[in-house]
C-alpha positions as CSV (number, residue, x, y, z in Angstrom):
1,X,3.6,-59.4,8.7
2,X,4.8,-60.3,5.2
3,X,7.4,-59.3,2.8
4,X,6.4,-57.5,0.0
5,X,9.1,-58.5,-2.4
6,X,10.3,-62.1,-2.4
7,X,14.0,-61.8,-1.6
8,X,16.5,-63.0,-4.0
9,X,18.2,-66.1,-2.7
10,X,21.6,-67.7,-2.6
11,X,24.0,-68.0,-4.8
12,X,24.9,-64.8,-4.7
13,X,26.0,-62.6,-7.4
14,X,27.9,-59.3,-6.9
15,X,24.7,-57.5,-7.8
16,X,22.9,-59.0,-5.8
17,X,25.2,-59.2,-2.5
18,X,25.0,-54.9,-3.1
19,X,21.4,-55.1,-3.2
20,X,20.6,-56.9,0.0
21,X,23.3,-54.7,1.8
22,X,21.4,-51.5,0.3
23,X,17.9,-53.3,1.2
24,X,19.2,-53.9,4.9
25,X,20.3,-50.4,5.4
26,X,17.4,-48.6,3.8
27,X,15.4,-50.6,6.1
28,X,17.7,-49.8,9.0
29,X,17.4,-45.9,8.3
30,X,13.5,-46.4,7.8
31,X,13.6,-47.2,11.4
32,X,10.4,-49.5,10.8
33,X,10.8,-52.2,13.0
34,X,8.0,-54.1,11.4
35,X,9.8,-53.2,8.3
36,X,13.2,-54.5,9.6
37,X,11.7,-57.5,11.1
38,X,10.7,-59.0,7.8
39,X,14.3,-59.9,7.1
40,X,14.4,-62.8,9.4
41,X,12.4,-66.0,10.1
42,X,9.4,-66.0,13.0
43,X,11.3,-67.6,14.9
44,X,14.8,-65.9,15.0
45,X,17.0,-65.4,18.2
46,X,18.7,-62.3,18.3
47,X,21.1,-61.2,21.1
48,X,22.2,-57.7,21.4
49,X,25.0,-57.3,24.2
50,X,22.8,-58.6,27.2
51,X,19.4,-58.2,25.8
52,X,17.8,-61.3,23.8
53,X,14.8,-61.5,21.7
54,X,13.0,-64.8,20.4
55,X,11.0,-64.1,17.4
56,X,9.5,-61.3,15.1
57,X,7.4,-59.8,17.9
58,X,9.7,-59.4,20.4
59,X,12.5,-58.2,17.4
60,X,9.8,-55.5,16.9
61,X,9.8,-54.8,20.1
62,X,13.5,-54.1,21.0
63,X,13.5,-52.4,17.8
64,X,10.8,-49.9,18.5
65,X,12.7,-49.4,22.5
66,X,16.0,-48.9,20.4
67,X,14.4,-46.5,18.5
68,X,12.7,-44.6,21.1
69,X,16.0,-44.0,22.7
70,X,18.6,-43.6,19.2
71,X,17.4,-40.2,18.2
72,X,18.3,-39.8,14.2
73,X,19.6,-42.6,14.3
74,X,21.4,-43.2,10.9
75,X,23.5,-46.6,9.4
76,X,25.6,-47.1,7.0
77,X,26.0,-50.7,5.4
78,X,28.8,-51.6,3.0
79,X,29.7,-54.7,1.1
80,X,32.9,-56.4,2.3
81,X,32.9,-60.0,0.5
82,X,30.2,-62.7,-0.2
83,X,30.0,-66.1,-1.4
84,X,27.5,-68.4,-2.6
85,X,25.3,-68.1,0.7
86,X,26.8,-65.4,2.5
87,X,27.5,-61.6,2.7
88,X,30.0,-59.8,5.1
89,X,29.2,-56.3,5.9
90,X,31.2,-53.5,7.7
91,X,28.7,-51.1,9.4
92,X,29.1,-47.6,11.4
93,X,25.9,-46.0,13.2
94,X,25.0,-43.2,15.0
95,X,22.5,-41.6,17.3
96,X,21.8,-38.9,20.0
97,X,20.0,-39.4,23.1
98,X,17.4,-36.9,24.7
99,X,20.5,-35.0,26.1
100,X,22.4,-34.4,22.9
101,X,24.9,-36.9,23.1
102,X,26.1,-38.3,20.0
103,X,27.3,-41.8,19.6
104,X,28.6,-44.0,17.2
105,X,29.3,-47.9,17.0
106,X,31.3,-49.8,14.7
107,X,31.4,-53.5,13.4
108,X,31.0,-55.9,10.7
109,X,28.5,-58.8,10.1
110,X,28.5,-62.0,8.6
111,X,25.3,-63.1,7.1
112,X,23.7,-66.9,5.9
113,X,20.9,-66.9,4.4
114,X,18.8,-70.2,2.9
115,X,17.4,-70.9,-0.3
116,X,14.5,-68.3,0.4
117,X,16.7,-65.4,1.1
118,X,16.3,-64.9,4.4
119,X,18.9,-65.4,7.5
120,X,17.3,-68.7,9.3
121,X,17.3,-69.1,13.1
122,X,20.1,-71.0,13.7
123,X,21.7,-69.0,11.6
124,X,20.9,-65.3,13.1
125,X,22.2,-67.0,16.3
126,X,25.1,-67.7,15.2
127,X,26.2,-64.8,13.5
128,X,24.4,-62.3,16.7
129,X,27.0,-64.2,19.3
130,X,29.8,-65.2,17.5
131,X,30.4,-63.0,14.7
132,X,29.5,-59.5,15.4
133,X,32.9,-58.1,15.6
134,X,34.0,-55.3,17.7
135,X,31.8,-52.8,18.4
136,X,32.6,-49.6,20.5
137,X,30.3,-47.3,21.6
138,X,32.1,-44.1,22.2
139,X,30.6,-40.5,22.7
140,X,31.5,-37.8,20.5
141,X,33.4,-35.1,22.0
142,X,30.6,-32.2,23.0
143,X,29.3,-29.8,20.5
144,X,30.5,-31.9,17.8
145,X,28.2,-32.1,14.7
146,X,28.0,-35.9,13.1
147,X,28.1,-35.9,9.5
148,X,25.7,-37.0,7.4
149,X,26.5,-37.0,3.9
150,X,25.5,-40.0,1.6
151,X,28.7,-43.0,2.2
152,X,30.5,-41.4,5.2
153,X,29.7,-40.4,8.9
C-alpha cells in the first residue's frame, strides 16, 4: 500500500487543517480500509475500546470487521482548532446493524502529525488512549430515520 498524494505536512495553515479533516472523512465514508489505512505509519497502534491493532494490516483488518457490521455507515468530521502540528476534530457517526438498529457515537480527536504528514506511532497511541474524548453509543429510538444531509446527522 502507498499513498497516492503526498500529504501536506506541518505547519499547518487553516486551509490546510480543512483539508486533511475533509481528506480523513471522505476516506472514512469511502469505507476503504486500505484507503483509510494510508493515513498512518506501518507500524501504528490503534486501540479502539478493548480491541487493539498493531500495524497497517491488522488496521485493515478491524476496519473491514467494522465495516461488515456498521451498515451505511456515515461520518462527519469538522475542524475544531489546530496549530503548527496538530488538528482537533469533533466527529458524530452512524450505522445500522443487520437488525435495523441505528446508532450514533460522538467525540473529538486530537491529531500530531510529523514532518511527512502523517500521524506517527507514538503518536496514534497517544491520541487513541488518552485523547479520544467521550464517546456514547446510544440506539436511536425505533422507526426513527437518521439524517443524512451534507454537515448534519
Amino acid at each position: 500500500m502507498r499513498a497516492a498524494d503526498p500529504e501536506p505536512g506541518a505547519p499547518f495553515t487553516r486551509e490546510i487543517a480543512v483539508q486533511k479533516v475533509r481528506k480523513a472523512e471522505d476516506g472514512w465514508n469511502s469505507r476503504d480500509p486500505q484507503k483509510v489505512a494510508l493515513a498512518y505509519t506501518i507500524d501504528s497502534r490503534w486501540r479502539n475500546r478493548a480491541q487493539l491493532a498493531t500495524g497497517r494490516e491488522e488496521i485493515v483488518k478491524f476496519l473491514t470487521r467494522k465495516w461488515q457490521r456498521e451498515l451505511d455507515y456515515r461520518l462527519i468530521k469538522e475542524l475544531w482548532a489546530f496549530d503548527t502540528d496538530r488538528i482537533a476534530v469533533r466527529f458524530a457517526y452512524e450505522w445500522h446493524d443487520d437488525s435495523g438498529n441505528w446508532y450514533r457515537s460522538y467525540g473529538n480527536e486530537n491529531w500530531e502529525f510529523d514532518e511527512g504528514g502523517i500521524m506517527p506511532p507514538s503518536l496514534c497511541l497517544h491520541q487513541r488512549l488518552t485523547h479520544r474524548g467521550i464517546r456514547s453509543q446510544v440506539p436511536l429510538a425505533a422507526g426513527t430515520e437518521a439524517r443524512r444531509s451534507s454537515g448534519t446527522l
